[in-house]
C-alpha positions as MATLAB code, in Angstrom:
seq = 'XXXXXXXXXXXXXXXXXXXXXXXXXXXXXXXXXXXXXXXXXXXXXXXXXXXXXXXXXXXXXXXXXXXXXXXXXXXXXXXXXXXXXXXXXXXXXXXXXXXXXXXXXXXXXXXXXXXXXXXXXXXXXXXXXXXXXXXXXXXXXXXXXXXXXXXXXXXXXXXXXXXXXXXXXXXXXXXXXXXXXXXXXXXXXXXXXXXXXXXXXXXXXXXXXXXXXXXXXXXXXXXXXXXXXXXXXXXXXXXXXXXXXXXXXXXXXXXXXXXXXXXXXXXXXXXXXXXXXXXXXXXXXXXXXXXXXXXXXXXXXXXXXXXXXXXXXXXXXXXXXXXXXXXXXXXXXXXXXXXXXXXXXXXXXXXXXXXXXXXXXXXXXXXXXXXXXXXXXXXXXXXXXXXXXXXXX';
ca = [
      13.559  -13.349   59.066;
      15.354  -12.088   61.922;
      16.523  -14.227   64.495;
      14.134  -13.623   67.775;
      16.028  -11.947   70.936;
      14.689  -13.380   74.052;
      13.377  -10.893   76.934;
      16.281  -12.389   79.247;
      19.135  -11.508   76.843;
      18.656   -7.784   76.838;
      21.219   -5.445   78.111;
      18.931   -2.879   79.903;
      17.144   -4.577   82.855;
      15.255   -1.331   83.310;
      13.647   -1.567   79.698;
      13.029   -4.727   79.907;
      10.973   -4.290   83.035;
       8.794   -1.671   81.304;
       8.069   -3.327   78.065;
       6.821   -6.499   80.378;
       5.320   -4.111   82.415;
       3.089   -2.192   79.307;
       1.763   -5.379   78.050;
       1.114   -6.453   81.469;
       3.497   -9.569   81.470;
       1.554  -10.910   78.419;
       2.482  -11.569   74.541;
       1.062   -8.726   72.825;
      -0.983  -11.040   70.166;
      -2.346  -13.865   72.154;
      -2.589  -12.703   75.791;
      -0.179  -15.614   76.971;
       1.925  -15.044   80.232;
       5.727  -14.726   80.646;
       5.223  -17.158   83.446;
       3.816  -19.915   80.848;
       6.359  -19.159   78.039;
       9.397  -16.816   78.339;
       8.098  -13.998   75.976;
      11.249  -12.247   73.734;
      11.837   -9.036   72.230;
      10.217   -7.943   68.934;
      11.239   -4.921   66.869;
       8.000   -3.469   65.365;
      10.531   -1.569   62.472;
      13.490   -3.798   61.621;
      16.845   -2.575   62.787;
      17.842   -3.138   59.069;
      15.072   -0.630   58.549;
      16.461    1.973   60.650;
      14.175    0.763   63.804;
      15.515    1.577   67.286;
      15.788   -0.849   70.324;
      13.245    1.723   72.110;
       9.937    1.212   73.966;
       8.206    2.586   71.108;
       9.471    0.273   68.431;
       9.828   -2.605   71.009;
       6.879   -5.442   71.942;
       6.702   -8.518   73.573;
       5.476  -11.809   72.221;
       6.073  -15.655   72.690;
       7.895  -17.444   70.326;
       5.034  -18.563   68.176;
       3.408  -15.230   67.931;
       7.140  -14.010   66.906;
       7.217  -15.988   63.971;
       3.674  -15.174   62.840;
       4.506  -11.389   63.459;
       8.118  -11.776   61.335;
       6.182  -13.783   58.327;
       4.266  -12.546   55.804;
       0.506  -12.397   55.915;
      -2.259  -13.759   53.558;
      -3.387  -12.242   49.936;
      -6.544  -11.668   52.026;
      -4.525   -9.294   54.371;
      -2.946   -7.601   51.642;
      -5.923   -6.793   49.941;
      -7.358   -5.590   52.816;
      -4.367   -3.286   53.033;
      -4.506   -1.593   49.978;
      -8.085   -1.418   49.403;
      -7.702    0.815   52.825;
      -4.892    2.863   50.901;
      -7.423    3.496   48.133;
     -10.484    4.897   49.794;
      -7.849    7.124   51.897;
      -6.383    8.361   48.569;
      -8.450   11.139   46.659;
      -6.956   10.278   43.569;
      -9.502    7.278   44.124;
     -12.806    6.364   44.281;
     -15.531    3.736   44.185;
     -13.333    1.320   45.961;
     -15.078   -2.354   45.845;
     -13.417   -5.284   47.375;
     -14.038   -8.668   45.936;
     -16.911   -7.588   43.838;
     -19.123   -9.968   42.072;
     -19.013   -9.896   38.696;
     -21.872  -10.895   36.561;
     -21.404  -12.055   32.768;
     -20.864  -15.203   30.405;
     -18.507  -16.269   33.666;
     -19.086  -15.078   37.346;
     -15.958  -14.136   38.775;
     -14.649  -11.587   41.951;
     -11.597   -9.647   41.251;
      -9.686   -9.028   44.394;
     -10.309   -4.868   43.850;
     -12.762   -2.813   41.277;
     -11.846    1.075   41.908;
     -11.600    4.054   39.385;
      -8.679    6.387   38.978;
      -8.697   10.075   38.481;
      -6.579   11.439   35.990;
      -7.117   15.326   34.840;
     -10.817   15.708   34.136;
     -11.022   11.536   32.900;
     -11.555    8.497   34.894;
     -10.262    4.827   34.736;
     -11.906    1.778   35.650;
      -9.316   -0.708   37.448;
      -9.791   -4.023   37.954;
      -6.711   -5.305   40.042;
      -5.632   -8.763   41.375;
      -3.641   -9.194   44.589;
      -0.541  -11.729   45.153;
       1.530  -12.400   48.011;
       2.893  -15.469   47.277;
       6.465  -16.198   48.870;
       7.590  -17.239   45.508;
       6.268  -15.361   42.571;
       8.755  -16.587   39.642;
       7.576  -16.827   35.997;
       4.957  -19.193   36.116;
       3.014  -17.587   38.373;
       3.673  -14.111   37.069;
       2.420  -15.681   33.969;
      -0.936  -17.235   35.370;
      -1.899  -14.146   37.419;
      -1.133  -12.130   33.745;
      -3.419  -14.987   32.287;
      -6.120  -14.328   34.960;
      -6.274  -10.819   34.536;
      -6.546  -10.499   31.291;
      -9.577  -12.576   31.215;
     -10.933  -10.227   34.302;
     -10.372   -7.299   31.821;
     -11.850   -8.677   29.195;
     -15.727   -8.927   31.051;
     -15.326   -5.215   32.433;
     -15.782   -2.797   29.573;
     -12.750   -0.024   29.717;
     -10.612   -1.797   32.543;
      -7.241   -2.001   33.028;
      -5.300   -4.648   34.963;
      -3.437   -4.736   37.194;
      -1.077   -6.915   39.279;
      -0.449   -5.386   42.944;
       2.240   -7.398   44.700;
       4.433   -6.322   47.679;
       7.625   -7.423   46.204;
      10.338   -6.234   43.893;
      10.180   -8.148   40.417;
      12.697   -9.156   38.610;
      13.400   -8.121   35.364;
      12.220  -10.943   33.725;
       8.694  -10.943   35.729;
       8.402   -7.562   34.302;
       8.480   -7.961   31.148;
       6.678  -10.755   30.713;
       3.539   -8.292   32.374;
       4.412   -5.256   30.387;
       3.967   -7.903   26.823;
       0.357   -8.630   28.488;
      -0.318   -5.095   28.693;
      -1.189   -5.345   32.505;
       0.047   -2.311   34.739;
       2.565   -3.448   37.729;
       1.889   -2.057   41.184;
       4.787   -3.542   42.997;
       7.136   -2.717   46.328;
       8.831    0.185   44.826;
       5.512    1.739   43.371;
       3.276    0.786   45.946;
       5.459    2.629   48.691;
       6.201    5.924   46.101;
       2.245    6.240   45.746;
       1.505    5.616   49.014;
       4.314    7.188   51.001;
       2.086   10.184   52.848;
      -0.506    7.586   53.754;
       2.230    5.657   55.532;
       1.616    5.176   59.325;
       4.356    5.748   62.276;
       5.780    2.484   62.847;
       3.229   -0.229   64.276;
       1.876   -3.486   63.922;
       1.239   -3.612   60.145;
       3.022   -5.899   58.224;
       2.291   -4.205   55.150;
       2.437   -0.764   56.214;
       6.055   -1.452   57.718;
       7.037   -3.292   54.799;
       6.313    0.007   52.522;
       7.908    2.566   55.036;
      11.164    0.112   55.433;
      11.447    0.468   51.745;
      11.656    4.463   51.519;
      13.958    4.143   54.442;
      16.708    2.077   53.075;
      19.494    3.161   52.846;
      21.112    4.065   49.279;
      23.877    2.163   50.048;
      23.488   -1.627   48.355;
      21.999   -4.047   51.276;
      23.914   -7.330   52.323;
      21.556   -9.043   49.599;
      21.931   -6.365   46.857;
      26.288   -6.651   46.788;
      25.735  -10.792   46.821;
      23.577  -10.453   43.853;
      26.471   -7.805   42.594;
      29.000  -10.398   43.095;
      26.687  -12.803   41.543;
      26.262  -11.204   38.009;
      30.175  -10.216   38.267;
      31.310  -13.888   38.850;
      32.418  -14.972   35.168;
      31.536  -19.038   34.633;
      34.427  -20.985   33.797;
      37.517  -22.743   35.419;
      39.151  -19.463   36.378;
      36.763  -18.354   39.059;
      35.813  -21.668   39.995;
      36.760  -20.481   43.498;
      35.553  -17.557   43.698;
      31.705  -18.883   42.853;
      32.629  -21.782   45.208;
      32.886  -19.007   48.124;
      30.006  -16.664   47.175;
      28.054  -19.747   47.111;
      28.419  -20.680   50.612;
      27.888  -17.067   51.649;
      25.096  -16.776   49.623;
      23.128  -19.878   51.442;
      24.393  -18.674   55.095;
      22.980  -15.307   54.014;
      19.278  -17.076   53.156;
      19.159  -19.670   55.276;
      21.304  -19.574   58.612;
      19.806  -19.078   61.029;
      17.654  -21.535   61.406;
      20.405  -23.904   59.537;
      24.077  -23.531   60.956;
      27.154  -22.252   59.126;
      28.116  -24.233   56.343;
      30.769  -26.469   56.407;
      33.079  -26.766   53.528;
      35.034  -29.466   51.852;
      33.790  -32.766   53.703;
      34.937  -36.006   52.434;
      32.964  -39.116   53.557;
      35.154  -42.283   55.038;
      36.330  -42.891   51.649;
      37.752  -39.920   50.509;
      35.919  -40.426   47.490;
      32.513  -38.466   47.906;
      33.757  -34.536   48.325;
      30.547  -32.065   48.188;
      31.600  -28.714   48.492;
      29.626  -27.667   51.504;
      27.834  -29.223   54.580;
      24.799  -26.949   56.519;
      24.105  -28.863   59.434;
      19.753  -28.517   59.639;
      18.196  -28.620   63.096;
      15.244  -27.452   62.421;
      12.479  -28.002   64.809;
       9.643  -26.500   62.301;
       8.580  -25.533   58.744;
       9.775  -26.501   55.501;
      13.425  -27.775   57.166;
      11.983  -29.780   59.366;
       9.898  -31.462   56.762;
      12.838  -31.871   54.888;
      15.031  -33.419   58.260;
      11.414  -36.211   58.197;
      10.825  -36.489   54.717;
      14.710  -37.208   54.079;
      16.637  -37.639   56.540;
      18.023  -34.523   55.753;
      20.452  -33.886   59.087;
      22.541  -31.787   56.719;
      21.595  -30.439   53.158;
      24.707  -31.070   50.830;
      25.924  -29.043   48.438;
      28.110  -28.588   45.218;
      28.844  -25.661   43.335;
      28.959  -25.943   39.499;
      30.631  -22.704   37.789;
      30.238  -24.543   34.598;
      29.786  -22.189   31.501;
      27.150  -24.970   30.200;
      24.601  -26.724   32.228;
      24.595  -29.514   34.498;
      24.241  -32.963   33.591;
      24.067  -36.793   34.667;
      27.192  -36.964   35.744;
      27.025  -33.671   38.089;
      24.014  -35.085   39.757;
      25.213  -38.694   39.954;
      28.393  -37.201   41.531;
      26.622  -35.743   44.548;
      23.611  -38.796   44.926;
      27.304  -40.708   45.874;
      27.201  -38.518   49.012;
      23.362  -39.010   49.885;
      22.887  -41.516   52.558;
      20.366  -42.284   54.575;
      22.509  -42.659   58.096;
      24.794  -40.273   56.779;
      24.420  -36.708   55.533;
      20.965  -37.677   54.420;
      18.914  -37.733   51.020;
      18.318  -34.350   49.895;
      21.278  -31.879   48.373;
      21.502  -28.622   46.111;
      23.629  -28.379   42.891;
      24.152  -24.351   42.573;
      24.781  -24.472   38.682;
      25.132  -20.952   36.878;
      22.549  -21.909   33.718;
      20.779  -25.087   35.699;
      20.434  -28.489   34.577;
      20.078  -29.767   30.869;
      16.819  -31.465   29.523;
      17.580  -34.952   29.356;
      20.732  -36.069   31.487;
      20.384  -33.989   34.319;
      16.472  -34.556   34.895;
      16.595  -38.221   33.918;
      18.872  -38.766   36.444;
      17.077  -36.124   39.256;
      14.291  -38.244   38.410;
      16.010  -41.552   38.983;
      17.751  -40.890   42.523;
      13.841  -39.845   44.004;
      12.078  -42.697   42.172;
      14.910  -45.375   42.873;
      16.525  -44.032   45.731;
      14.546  -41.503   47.584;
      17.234  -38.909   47.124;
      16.076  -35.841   46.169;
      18.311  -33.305   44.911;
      17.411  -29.173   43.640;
      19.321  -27.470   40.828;
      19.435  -23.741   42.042;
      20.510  -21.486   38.961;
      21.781  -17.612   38.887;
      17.942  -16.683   38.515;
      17.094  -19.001   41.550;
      19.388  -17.702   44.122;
      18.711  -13.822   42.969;
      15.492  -14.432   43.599;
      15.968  -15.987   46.973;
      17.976  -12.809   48.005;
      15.336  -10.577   46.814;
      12.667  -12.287   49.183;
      15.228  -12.044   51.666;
      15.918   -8.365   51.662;
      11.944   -7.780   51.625;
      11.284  -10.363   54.390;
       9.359  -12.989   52.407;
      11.217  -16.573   52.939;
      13.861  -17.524   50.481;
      13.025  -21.118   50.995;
       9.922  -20.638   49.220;
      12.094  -20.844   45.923;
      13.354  -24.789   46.820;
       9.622  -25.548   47.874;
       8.435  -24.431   44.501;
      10.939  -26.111   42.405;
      10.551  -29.475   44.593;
       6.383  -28.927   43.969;
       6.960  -29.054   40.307;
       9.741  -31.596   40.149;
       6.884  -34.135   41.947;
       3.952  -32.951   39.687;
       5.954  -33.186   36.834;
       6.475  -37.295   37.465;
];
């Protein structure tokens, strides 16, 4: 998410007296005044995107409205989207949204619609996700769902429409269920005449900003580079050390600060190997400042060439105090934790000690770029992975 520019800070006074002046001195969404709340810039196509700091790519809106606009929408939303995109497109027709299906179960698929190919038809029955964090579980149960969707429509074929770029792994697993992928990439090659000028739509700004990027790798795309490059061991202990910490400023600050690195407690004992000071007045950091005191979020860096185990995690719960750095830290381990020492002891420090502490693996924190570069929040990976480790007790 990009961090919001308020009105005051711009550099032209005479553009920011006409964008105030267009939306009559009122956030664009929900009508409130720059009087009541000191509205701020909002770029309607990222600058990342190739978006311009004009009038025409430029609104207004108060801070709440600003994160709303930057975050992305419901499933709902997206289906809405789409289904729009397919009774626009003449190589469609019959679109139904959230038909009713009648048969030994009653179910609604998010979209019915045939395709036209040559002189032939095909019957599609496809299922919308937007989930922050799709991962392999999910991928899984949506594949799951689908299949049993195809099975009480004679002649369909699934298939999973998501406005994200899946991994490798993700794909597979859907290509083994025999259920057709519509995802970022494909959605905005199919779609790309139907795409609107730059406006309000999330979606339809989400597919343009795609075929703009630019061929060079994004910020996101080198760290992942760097990632996979990185060889686990003692000799580039260092390096992974480093690309760790730039890795979590790239996800996560703002709205955490710059990590710190190196901090030893009054001891000299306790060493993580980074420090993000979290002042976080909202969402899933804030939760974690209540829940857990968590003032900072510690972290260590594993480059093992194994996994993790007890004594990794038992090394940073040393750090975790309440009136200290606070209860909740990430271990950044290249293959994760092991099955019985590591998540014995994970389980231990919350049930004992109320310290709850993530393993983040190679897969994690490519995934957390990927939302990143396509706007959906990285966090969503830790709230996942903190969701299972409780359900799992």
């Amino acid at each position: 998410m990009t961090k919001p520019t308020p009105i005051r800070r711009t550099n032209t006074a005479g553009l920011r007296a006409a964008l105030l002046q267009k939306h009559g001195y009122r956030c664009a969404i929900c009508g409130v005044s720059n009087d009541s709340v000191p509205l701020q810039f909002a770029h309607i196509q990222r600058l990342a995107a190739g978006g311009e700091s004009s009038p025409d790519n430029l609104t207004v809106l108060c801070p709440n409205c600003h994160i709303q606009f930057d975050r992305q929408p419901h499933e709902i939303e997206f289906t809405a989207f789409l289904g729009a995109l397919l009774k626009d497109n003449p190589l469609f027709r019959e679109v139904e949204l959230e038909p009713l299906i009648e048969g030994r179960e009653r179910f609604r698929p998010d979209i019915l619609v045939k395709r036209l190919a040559l002189d032939d038809e095909q019957l599609l029955v496809i299922e919308c996700k937007t989930a922050v964090v799709l991962g392999t579980s999910h991928i899984t149960s949506a594949a799951d769902q689908l299949k049993r969707y195809a099975a009480h429509v004679p002649g369909a074929r699934p298939v999973l429409a998501v406005p994200a770029t899946l991994s490798v792994r993700e794909l597979a697993i859907l290509a083994s269920a025999d259920i057709e992928v519509w995802d970022l990439p494909t959605l905005a090659d199919a779609f790309r005449d139907q795409l609107p000028r730059p406006d309000a739509s999330f979606y339809g700004n989400l597919l343009a900003e795609y075929l703009l990027r630019d061929k060079r790798k994004t910020r996101e795309e080198e760290l992942v580079s760097r990632l996979e490059i990185c060889k686990p061991g003692k000799s580039d202990w260092l390096l992974y050390q480093t690309l760790v910490g730039e890795i979590l400023e790239e996800l996560f600050c703002p709205p955490l600060y710059k990590p710190i690195p190196q901090h030893s407690d009054s001891s000299k004992v306790n060493r993580p190997d980074f420090l993000i000071p979290n002042y976080a007045d909202s969402g899933f950091w804030a939760f974690l400042r209540d829940k857990y005191q968590a003032d900072y979020v510690v972290v260590d860096a594993k480059n093992h060439s194994g996994e993790v185990g007890k004594l990794d995690v038992l090394q940073i719960a040393n750090y975790l105090k309440p009136y200290g750095a606070g209860l909740f830290a990430i271990i950044c381990s290249r293959l994760g934790g092991d099955k019985c020492g590591c998540e014995h002891t994970l389980r231990e420090q919350w049930l004992d000690h109320n310290k709850l502490i993530g393993i983040l693996d190679d897969y994690d924190l490519s995934m957390m770029l990927a939302a990143k570069s396509e706007r959906r929040g990285p966090e969503g990976i830790l709230t996942s992975k903190i969701q299972n480790f409780r359900l799992s007790m």
